[in-house]
N, C-alpha and C positions, 0 to 999 in steps of 0.2 A: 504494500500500500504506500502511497505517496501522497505525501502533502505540499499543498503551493501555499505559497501567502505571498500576496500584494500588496505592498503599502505606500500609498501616495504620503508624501510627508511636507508641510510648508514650513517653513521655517524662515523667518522674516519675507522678502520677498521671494526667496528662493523655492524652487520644489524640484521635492527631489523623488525620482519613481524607482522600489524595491521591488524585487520579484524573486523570489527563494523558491526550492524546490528539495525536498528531505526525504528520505524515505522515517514511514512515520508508523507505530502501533497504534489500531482503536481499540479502545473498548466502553460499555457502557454498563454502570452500577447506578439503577434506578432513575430518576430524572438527567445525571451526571452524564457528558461523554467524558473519555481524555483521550488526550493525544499526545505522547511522546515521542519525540525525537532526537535525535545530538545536532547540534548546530555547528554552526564551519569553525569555529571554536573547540568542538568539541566538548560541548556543555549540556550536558541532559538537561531537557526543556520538556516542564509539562504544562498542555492546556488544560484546562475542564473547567466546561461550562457546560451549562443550561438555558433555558430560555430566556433568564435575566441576568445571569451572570459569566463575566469570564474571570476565573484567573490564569494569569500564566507566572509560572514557577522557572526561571533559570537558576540550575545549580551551578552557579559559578562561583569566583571566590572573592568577596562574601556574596552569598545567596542575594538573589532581586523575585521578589513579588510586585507584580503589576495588577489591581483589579479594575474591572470594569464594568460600570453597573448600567445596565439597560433606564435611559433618562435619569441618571442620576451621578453623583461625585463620590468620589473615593479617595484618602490621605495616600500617599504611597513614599516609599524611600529608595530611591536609585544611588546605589555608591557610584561615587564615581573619583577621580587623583585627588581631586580638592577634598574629600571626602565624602558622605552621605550628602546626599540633597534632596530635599520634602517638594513635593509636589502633589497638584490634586490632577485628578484623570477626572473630565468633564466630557459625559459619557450623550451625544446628540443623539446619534442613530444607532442603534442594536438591533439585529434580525438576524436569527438563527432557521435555514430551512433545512431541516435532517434529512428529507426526502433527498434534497440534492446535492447533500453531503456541504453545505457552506455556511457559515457565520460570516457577516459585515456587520463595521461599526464604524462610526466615525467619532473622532472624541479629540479635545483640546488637552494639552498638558499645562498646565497652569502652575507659576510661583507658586509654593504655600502660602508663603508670607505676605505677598500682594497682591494675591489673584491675578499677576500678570501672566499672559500668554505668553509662552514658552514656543509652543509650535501645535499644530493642528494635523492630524493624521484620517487618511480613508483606509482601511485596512480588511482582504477579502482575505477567510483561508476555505479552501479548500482540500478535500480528504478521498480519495478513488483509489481503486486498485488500478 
């Protein structure tokens, strides 16, 4: 099975277009899919979500959780050189259709600390053998 993920990303006036391609495990435990895979990194990456929610789980070092909540905001902490840095995930458009294997979202990443816009992403994955 393989997974793609697209993501449009703007970042001041720039945009920038991502297209990745992973070979990927599904599985599903009750409402929940996941979807792991290793990234070009080499970092086991787990999605699982639902119909209102995603997380995604990179095990890298240290660990980054991202949520994203269908019409709504979520606190998050991305390490990065300078250290950790807070951010909210401001969640516009969430759609999950399982029949054809895809989740889209669009969502803003915002300062914690001033609600300022950081950068705005569209982002499709898809999952097929």
């Amino acid at each position: 099975m393989k997974i793609r993920m697209r993501n449009q990303i703007k970042l001041d006036e720039q945009m920038e277009l991502i297209d990745q391609v992973y070979d990927v495990e599904w599985t599903q435990k009750g409402s929940n899919h996941y979807l792991i895979y290793q990234s070009e990194e080499q970092e086991k990456v787990v999605l699982k979500f639902n119909a209102d929610k995603l997380t995604m789980t990179r095990f890298s070092e240290p660990k980054t959780i991202l949520y994203f909540i269908k019409n709504g905001q979520h606190l998050v902490s991305i390490p990065t050189p300078l250290g950790a840095q807070h951010f909210v995930t401001d969640t516009q458009h969430y759609h999950l259709d399982v029949e054809n294997q895809a989740l889209e979202l669009h969502y803003d990443l915002k300062r914690a600390d001033d609600d300022q816009l950081f950068a705005s992403y569209q982002m499709k994955i898809e999952w097929q053998e």
